[in-house]
PASEBA-1860 file (N, C-alpha, C; in nm, 3 decimals):
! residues 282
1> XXXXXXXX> 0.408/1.111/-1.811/0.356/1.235/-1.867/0.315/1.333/-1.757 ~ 0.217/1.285/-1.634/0.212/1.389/-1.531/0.362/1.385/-1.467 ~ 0.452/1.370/-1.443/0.542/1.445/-1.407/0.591/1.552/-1.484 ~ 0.643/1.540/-1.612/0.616/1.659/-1.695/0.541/1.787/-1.686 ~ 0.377/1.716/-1.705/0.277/1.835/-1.689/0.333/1.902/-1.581 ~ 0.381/1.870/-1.415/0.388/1.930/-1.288/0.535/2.001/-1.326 ~ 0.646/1.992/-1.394/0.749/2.062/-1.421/0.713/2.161/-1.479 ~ 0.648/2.166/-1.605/0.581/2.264/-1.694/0.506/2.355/-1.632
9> XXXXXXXX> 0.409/2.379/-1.487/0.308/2.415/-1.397/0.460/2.485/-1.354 ~ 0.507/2.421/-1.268/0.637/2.502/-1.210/0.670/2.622/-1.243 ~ 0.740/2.603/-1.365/0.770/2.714/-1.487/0.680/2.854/-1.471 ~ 0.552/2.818/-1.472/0.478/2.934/-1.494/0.392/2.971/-1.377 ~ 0.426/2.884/-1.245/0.344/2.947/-1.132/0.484/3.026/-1.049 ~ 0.452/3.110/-0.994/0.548/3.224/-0.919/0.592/3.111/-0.788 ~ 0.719/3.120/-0.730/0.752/3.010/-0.650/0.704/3.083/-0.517 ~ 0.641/3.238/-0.535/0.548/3.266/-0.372/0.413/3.166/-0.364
17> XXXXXXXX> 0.392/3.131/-0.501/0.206/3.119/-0.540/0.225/2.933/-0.428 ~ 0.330/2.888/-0.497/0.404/2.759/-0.458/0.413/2.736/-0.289 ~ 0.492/2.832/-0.269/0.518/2.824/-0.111/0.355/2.839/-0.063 ~ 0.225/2.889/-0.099/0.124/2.938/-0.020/0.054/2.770/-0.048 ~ 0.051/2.729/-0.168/-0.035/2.636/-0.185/0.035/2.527/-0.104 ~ 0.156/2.486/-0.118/0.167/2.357/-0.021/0.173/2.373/0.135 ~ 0.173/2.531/0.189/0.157/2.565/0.266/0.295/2.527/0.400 ~ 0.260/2.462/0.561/0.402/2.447/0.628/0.445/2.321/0.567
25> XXXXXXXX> 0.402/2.219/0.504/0.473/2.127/0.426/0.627/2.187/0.334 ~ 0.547/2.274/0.306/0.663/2.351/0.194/0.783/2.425/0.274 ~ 0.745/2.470/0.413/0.822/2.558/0.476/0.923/2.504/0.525 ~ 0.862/2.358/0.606/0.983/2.325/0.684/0.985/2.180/0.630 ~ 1.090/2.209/0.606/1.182/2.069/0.521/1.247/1.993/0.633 ~ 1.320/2.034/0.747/1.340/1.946/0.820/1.283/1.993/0.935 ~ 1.291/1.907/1.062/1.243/1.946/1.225/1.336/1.870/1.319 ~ 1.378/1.943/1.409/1.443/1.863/1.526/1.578/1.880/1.531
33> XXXXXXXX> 1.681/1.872/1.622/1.835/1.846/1.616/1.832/1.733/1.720 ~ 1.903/1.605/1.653/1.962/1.521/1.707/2.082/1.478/1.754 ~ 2.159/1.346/1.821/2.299/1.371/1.820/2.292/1.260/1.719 ~ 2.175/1.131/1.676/2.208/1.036/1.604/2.051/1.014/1.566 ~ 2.075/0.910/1.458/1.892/0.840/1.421/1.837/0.749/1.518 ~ 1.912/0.737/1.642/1.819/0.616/1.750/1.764/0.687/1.768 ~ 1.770/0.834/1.812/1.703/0.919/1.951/1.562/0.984/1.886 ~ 1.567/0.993/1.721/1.457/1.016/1.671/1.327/0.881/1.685
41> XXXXXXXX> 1.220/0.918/1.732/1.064/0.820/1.721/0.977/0.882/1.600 ~ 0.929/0.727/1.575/0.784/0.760/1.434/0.843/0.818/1.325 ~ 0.983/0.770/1.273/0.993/0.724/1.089/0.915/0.592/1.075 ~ 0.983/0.662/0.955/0.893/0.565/0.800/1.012/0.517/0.720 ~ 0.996/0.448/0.640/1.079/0.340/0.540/1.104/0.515/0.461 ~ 1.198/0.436/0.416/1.242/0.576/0.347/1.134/0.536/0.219 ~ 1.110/0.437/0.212/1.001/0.406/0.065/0.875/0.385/0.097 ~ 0.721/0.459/0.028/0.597/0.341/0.064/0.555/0.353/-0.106
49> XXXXXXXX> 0.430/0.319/-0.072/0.389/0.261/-0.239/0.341/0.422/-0.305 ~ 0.339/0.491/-0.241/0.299/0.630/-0.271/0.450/0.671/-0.357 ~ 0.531/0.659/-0.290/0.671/0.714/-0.290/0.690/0.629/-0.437 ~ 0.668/0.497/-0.459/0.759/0.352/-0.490/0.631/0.441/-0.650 ~ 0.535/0.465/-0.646/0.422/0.469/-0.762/0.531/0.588/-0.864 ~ 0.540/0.739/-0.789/0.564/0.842/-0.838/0.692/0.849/-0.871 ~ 0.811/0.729/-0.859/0.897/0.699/-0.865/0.913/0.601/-1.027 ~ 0.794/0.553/-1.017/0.755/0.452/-1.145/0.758/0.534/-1.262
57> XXXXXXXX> 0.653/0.624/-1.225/0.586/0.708/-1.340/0.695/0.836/-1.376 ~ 0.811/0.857/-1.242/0.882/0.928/-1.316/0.994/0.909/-1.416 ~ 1.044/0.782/-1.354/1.136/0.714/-1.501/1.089/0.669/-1.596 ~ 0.940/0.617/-1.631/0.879/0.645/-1.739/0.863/0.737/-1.815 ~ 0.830/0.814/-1.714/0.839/0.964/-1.802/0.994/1.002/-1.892 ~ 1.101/0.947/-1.823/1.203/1.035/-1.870/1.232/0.913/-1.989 ~ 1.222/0.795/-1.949/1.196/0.636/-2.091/1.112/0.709/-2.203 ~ 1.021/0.781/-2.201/0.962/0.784/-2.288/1.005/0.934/-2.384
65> XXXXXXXX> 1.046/1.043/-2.266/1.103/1.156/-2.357/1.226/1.113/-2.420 ~ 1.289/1.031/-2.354/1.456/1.011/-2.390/1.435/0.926/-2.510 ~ 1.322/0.842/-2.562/1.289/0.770/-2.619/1.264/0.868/-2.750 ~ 1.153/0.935/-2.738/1.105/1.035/-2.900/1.195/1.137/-2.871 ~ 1.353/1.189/-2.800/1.443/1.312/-2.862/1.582/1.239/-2.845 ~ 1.590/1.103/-2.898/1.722/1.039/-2.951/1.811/1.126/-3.038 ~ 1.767/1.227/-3.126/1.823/1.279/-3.201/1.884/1.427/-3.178 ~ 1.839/1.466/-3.029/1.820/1.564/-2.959/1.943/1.587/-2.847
73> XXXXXXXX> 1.951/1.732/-2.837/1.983/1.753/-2.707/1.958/1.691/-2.585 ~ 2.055/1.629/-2.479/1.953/1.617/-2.362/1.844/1.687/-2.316 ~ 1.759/1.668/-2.238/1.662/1.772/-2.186/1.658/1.790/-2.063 ~ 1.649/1.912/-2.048/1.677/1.972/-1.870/1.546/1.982/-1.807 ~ 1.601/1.899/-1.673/1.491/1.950/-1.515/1.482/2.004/-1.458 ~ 1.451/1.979/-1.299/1.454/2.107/-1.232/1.548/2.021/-1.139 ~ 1.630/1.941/-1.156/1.778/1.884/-1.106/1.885/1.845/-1.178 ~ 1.885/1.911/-1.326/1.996/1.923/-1.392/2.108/1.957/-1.357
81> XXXXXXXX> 2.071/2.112/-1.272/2.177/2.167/-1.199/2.286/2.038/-1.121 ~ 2.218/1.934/-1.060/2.320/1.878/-0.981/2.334/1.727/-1.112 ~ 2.239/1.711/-1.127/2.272/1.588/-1.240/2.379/1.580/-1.383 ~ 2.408/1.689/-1.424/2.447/1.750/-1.519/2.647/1.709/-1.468 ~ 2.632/1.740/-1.320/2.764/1.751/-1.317/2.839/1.557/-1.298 ~ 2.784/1.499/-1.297/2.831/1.371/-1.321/2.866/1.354/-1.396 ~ 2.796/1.381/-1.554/2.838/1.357/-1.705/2.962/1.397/-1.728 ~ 2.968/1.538/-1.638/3.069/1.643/-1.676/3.210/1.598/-1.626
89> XXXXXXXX> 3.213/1.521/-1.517/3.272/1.432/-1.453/3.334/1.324/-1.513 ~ 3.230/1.250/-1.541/3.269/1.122/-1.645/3.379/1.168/-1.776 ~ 3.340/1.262/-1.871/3.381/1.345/-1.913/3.568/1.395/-1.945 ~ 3.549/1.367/-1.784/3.705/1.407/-1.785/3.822/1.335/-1.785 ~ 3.777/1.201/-1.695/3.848/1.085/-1.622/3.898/1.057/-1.754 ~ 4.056/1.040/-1.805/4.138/0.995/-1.915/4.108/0.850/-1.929 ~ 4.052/0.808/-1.943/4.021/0.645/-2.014/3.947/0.611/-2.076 ~ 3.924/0.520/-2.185/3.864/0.488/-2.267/3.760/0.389/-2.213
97> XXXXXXXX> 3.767/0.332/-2.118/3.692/0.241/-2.035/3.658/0.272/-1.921 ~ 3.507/0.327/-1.860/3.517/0.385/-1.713/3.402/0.291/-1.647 ~ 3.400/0.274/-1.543/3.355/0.180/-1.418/3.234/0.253/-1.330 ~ 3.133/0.279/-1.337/3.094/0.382/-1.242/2.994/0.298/-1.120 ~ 3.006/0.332/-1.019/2.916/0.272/-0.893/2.818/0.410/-0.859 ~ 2.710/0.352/-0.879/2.624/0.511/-0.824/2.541/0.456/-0.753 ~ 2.627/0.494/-0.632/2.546/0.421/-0.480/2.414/0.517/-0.445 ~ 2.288/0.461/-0.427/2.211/0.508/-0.420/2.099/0.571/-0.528
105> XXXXXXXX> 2.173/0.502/-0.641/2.120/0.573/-0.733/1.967/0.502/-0.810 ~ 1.911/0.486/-0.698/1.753/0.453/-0.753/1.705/0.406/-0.842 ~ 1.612/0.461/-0.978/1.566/0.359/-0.998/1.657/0.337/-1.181 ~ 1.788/0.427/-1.141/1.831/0.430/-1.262/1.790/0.571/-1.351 ~ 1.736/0.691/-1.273/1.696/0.809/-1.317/1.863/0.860/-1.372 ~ 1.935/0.923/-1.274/2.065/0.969/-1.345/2.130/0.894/-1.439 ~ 2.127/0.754/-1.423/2.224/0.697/-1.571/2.095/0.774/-1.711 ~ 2.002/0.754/-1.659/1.959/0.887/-1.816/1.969/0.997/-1.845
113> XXXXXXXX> 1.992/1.056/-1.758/2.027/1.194/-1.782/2.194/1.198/-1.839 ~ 2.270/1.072/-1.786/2.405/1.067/-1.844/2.388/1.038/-1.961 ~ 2.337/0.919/-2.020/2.334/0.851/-2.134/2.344/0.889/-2.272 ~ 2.269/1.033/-2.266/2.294/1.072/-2.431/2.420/1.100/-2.458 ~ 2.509/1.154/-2.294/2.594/1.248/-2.328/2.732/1.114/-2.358 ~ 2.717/1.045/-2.307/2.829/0.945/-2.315/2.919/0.973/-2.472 ~ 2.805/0.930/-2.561/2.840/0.930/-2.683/2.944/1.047/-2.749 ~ 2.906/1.161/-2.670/3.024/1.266/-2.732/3.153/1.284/-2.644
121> XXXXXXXX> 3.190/1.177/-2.559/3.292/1.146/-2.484/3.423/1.104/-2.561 ~ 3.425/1.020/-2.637/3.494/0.966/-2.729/3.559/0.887/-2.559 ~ 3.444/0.784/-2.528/3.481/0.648/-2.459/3.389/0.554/-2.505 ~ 3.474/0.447/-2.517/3.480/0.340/-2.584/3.397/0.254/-2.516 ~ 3.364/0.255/-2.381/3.281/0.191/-2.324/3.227/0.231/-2.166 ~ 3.087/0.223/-2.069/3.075/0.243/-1.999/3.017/0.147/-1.911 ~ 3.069/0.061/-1.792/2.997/0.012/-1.728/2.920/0.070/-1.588 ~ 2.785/0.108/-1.615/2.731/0.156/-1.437/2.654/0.113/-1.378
129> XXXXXXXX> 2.652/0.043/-1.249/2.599/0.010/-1.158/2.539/0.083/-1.075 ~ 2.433/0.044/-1.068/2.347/0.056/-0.979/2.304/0.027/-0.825 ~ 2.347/0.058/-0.703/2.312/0.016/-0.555/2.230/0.088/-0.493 ~ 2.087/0.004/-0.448/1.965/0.120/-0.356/1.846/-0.035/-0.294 ~ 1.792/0.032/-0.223/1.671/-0.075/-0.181/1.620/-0.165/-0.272 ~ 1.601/-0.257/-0.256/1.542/-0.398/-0.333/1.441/-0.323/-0.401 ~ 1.343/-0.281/-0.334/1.237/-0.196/-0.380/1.209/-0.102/-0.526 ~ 1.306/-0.026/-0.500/1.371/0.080/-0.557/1.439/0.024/-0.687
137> XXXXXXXX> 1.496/-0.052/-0.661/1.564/-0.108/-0.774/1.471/-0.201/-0.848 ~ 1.398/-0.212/-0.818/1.312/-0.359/-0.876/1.201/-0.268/-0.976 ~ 1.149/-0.125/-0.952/1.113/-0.025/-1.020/1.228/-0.062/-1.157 ~ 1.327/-0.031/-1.121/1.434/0.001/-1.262/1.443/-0.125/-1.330 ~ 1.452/-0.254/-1.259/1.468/-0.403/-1.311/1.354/-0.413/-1.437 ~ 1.188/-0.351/-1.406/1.125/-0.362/-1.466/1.098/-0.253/-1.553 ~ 1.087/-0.173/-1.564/1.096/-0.098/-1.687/1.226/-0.093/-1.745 ~ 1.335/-0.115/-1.746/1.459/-0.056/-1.852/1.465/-0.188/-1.929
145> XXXXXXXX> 1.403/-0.304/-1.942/1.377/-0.428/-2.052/1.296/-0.360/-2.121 ~ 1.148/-0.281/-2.075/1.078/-0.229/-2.187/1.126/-0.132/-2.291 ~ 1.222/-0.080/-2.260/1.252/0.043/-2.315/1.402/0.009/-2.386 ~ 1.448/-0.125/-2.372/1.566/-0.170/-2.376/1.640/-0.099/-2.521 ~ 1.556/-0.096/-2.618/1.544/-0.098/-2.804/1.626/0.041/-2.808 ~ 1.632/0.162/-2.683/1.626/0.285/-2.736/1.847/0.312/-2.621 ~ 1.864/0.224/-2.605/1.957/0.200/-2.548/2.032/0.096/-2.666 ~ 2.047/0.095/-2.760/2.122/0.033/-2.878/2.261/0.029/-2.891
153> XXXXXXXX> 2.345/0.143/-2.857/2.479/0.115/-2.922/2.558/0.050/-2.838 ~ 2.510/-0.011/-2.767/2.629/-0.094/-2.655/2.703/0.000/-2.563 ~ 2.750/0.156/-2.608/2.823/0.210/-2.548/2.805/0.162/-2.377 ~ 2.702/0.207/-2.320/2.684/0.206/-2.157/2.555/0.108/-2.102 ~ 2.642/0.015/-2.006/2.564/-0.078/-1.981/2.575/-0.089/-1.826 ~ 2.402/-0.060/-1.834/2.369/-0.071/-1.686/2.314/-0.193/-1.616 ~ 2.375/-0.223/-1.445/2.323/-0.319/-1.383/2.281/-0.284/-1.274 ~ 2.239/-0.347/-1.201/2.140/-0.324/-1.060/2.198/-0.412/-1.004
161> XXXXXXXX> 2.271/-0.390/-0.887/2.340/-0.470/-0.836/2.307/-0.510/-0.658 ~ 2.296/-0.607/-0.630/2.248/-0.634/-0.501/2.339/-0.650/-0.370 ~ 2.490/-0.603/-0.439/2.639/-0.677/-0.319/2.734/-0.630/-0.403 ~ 2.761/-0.512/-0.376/2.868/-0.429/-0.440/3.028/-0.493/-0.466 ~ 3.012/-0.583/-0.356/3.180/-0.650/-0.325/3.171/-0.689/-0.431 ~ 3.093/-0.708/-0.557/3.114/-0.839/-0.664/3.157/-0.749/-0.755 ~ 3.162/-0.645/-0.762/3.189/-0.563/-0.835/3.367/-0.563/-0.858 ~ 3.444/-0.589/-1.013/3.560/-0.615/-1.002/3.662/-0.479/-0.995
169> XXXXXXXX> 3.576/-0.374/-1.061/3.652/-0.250/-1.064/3.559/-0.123/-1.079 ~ 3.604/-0.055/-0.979/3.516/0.138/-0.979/3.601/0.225/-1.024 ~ 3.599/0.315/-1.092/3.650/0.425/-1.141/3.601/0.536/-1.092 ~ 3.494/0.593/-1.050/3.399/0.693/-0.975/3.243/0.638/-0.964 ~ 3.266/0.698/-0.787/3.172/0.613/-0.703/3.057/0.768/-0.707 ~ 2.957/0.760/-0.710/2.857/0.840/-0.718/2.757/0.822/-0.620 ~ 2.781/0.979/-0.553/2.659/0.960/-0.411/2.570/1.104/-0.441 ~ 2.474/1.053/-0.503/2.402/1.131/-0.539/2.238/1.139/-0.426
177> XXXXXXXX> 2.260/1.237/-0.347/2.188/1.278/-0.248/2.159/1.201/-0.183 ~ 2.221/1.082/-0.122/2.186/0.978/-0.035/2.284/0.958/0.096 ~ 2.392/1.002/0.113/2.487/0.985/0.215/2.391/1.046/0.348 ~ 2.315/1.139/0.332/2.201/1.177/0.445/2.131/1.087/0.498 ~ 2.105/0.995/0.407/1.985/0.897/0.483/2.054/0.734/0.563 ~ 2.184/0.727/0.524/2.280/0.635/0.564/2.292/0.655/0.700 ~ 2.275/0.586/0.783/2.298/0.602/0.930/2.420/0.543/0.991 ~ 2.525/0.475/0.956/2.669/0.476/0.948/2.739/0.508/0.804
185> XXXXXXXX> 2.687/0.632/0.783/2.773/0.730/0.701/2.920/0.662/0.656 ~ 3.003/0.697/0.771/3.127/0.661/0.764/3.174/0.538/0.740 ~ 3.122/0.443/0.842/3.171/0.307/0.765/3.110/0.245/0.624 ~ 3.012/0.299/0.536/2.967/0.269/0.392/3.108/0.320/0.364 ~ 3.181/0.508/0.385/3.253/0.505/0.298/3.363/0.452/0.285 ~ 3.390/0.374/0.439/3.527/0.312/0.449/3.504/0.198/0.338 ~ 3.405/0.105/0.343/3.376/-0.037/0.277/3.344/0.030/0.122 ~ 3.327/0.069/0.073/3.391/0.116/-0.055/3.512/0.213/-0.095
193> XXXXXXXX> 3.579/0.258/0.031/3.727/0.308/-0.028/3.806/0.152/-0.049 ~ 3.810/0.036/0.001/3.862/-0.063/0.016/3.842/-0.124/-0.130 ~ 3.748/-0.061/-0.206/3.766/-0.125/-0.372/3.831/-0.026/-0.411 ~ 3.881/0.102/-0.365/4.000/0.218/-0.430/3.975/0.263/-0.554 ~ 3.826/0.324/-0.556/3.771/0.413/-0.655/3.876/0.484/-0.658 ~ 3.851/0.573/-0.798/3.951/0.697/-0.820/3.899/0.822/-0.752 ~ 3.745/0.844/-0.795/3.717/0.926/-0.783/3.600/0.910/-0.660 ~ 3.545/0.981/-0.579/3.439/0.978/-0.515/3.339/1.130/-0.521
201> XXXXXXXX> 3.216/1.116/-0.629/3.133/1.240/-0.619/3.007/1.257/-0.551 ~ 3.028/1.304/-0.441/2.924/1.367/-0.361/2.809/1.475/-0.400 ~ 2.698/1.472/-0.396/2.638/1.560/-0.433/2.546/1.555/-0.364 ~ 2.440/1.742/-0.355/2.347/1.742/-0.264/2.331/1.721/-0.147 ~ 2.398/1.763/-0.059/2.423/1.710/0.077/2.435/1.870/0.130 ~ 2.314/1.884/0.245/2.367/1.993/0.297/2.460/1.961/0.399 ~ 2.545/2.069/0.408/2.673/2.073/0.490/2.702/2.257/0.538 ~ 2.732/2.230/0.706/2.811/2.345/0.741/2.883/2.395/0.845
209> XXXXXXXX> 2.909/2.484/0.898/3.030/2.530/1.007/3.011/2.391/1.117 ~ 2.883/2.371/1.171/2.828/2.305/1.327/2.869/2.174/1.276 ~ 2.858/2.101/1.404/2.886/2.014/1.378/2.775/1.855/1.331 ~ 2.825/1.783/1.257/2.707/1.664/1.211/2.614/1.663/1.347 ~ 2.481/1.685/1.270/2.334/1.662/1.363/2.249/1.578/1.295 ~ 2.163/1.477/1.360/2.070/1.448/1.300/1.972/1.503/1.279 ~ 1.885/1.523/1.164/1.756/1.583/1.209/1.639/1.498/1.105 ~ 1.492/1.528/1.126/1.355/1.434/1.083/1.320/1.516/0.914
217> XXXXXXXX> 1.346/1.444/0.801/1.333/1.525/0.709/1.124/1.515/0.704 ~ 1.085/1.622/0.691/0.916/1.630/0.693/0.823/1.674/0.571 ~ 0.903/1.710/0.435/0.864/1.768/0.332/0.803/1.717/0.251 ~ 0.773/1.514/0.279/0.727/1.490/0.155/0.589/1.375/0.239 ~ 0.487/1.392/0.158/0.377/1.291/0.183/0.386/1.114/0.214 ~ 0.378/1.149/0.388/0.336/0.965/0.435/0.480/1.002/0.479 ~ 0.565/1.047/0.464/0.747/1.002/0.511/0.770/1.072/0.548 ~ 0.871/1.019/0.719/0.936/1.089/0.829/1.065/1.025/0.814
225> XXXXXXXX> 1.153/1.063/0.746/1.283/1.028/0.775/1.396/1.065/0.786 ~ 1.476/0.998/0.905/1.622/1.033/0.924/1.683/1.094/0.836 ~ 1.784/1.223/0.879/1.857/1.298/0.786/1.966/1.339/0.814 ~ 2.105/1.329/0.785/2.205/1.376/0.864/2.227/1.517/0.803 ~ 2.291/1.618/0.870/2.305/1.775/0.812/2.435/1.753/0.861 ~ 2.536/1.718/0.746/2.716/1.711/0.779/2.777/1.835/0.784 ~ 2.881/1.807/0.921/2.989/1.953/0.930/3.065/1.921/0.802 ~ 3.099/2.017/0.721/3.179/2.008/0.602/3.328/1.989/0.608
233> XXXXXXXX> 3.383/1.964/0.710/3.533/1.986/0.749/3.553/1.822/0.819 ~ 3.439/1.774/0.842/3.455/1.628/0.913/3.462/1.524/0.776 ~ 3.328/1.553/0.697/3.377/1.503/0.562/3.512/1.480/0.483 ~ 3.492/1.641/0.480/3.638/1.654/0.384/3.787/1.562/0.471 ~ 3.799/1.555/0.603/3.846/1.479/0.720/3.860/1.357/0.695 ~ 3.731/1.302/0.728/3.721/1.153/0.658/3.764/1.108/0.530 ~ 3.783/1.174/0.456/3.836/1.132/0.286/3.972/1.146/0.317 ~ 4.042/1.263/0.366/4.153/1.268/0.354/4.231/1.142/0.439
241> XXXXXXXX> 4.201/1.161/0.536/4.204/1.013/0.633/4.270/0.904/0.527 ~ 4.187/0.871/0.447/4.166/0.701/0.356/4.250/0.758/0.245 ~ 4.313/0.888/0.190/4.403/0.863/0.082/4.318/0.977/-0.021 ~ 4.214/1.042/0.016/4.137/1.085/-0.061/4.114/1.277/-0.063 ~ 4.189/1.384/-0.187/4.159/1.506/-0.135/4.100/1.549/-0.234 ~ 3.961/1.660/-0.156/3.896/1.760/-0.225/3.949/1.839/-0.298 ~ 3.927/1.836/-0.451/3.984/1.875/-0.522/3.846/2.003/-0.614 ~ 3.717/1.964/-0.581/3.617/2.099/-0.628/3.491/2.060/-0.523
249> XXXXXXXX> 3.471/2.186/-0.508/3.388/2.194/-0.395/3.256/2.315/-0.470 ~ 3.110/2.264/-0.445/3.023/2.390/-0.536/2.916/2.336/-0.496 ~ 2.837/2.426/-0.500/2.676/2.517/-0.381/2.557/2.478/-0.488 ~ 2.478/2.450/-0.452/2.359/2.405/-0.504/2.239/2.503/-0.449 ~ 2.146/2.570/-0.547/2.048/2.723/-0.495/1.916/2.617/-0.461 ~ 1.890/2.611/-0.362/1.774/2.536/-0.310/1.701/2.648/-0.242 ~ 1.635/2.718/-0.316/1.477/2.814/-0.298/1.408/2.746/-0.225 ~ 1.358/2.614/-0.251/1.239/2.551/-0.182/1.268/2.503/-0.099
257> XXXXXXXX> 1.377/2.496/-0.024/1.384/2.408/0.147/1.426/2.538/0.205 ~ 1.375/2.501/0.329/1.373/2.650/0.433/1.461/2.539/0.599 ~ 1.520/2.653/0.679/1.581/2.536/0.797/1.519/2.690/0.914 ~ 1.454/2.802/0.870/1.432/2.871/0.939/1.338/2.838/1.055 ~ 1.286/2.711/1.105/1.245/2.704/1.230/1.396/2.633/1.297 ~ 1.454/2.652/1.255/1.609/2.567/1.308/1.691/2.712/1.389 ~ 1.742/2.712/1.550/1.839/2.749/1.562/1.914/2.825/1.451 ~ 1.993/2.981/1.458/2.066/3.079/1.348/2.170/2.942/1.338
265> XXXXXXXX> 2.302/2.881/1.462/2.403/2.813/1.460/2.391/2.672/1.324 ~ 2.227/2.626/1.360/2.217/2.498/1.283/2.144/2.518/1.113 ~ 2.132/2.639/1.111/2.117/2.669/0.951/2.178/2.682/0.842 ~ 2.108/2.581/0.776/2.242/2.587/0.622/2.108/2.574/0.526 ~ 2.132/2.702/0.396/2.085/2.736/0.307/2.101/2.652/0.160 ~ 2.213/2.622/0.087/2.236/2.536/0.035/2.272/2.427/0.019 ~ 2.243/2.332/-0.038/2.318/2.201/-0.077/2.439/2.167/-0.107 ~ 2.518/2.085/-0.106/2.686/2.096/-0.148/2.742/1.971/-0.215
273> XXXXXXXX> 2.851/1.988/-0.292/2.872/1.875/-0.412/2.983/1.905/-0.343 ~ 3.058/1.776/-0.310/3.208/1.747/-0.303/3.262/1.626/-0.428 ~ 3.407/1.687/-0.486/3.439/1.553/-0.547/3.567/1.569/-0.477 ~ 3.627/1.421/-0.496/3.769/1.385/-0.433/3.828/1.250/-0.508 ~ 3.965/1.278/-0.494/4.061/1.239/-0.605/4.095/1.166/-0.518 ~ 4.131/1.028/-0.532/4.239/0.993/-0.476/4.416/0.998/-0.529 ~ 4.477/0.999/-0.377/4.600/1.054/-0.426/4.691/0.951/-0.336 ~ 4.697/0.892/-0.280/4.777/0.784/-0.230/4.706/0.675/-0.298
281> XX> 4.777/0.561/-0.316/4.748/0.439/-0.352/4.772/0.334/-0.279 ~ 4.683/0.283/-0.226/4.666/0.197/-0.116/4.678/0.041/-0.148
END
C-alpha cells in the first residue's frame, strides 16, 4: 500500500518540488568514468535488507491490486512505459506456446504487469522463468504461493529458476534493466545465445555515440554500484556477430536521472530498448 501512496504523491507534487527535496541524491544518478568494475572501490551488493524490504512490499503491493482489479484493465506505473512493451512483444511472436526467460527479472514484478494481458493473446499457454540473485528471488518464492488463488487459469506459469541451462526451450529472452550491472556483459549473452532464443529484448539501458564506460550508479539509499553506460553500435555488433539483427530500436524519457556532472562526450539523456530477431539458425 505505501508504494502506491508514494506513486499517487508523485502525480501531484511538481517534479521541480521532487528534484529540491531529495536534493544531490536526485541530481546525480551516476559518478565517475571507468574502463571496467575492478578499477571502481567501496560498492555494495547490488542488494541489502533496505533494498530486499521495499522490494517485498512492492510486489505485494502489485499481489494485492492485481488481486481486487481481476476484472479490470491492467493498471499503469510510473514504468509502464518500458514494461508494457514486453506484453506487446509476447503479443506478436506467432505461436500458440511461448517460452520466456526474463533474465534478471527479480522478484517476479514484470510477469504481473504481463499477466492480465496474456489472456487476450489467444495463446494457449505461457511458460516464464525467472533468473536473479538467490535473494531476490526468494522475495518472489515466498509471496506468489500466497497469492497463488488469483493466478487460476493455468494460462502462464511461472518459475524461479536457479541454472538456466535446465531450461529446455526460450522463445524470448528478456533483459529488463539489468545488462548494466553484469560485469561480463558479453559472455552472459554468448551463454544464452547457445540455447538460440528467437527473440532477445533489451530494455532500459542507457546507451550512446562513446564508447562502453564503467561508471558508480549513486541514486539510491546504502548502494554504490557498478554500472556499465553501453556504446550502442558495440551492442547492436555483438548480436549481429551470434546470428542476431536489430529489428526496433526506442528511447525511454527519463526526467529524473541527470549525467550532467559527466563530461558533454560521456552524456546520455535517455534510456534505450533494443529487440533482435534472430535470423541465422545456428
Amino acid at each position: 500500500m505505501f508504494y502506491y501512496i508514494k506513486l499517487v504523491i508523485k502525480l501531484f507534487i511538481p517534479p521541480i518540488i521532487i528534484k529540491i527535496l531529495k536534493g544531490r541524491r536526485y541530481n546525480n544518478t551516476f559518478d565517475g568514468v571507468y574502463t571496467n568494475f575492478n578499477e571502481i572501490s567501496d560498492l555494495t551488493h547490488y542488494n541489502n535488507s533496505h533494498s530486499l524490504q521495499i522490494l517485498h512490499n512492492e510486489l505485494m503491493g502489485k499481489l494485492d491490486q492485481h488481486k481486487e482489479s481481476l476484472a479490470q484493465l491492467p493498471i499503469a506505473h510510473n514504468r509502464s512505459q518500458i514494461t508494457n512493451l514486453l506484453s506487446l512483444l509476447i503479443s506478436s511472436v506467432p505461436k500458440s506456446k511461448i517460452h520466456i526467460l526474463d533474465y534478471g527479472g527479480g522478484a517476479g514484478s514484470t510477469y504481473i504487469d504481463c499477466f492480465k494481458a496474456f489472456s487476450s493473446f489467444g495463446i494457449e499457454s505461457v511458460e516464464y522463468y525467472i533468473y536473479d540473485f538467490p535473494e531476490t528471488m526468494k522475495v518472489g518464492k515466498e509471496l506468489f504461493p500466497k497469492y497463488r488463488g488469483i493466478f487460476t487459469n493455468n494460462l502462464c506459469n511461472v518459475s524461479f529458476v536457479d541454472d538456466i541451462s535446465k531450461i529446455n526451450s526460450i522463445d524470448i529472452v528478456h533483459l529488463g534493466s539489468v545488462l548494466q550491472y553484469i560485469p561480463n556483459y558479453s559472455e552472459v549473452i554468448k551463454s544464452i545465445i547457445e540455447m538460440s532464443p528467437n527473440y532477445f529484448y533489451i530494455t532500459d539501458n542507457f546507451m550512446g555515440l562513446h564508447p562502453t564506460f564503467a561508471t558508480v550508479q549513486v541514486n539510491m539509499i546504502g548502494r554504490r554500484m557498478a554500472y556499465w553506460i553501453f556504446q550502442l553500435e558495440e551492442i547492436i555488433s555483438l548480436f549481429d556477430q551470434f546470428g542476431y539483427r536489430l529489428i526496433n530500436k526506442t528511447t525511454n524519457y527519463q526526467p529524473f536521472h541527470s549525467m550532467k556532472n559527466f563530461p558533454e562526450q560521456y552524456q546520455v539523456s535517455d534510456s534505450c530498448n533494443l529487440l533482435f530477431k534472430k535470423y541465422i539458425t545456428r
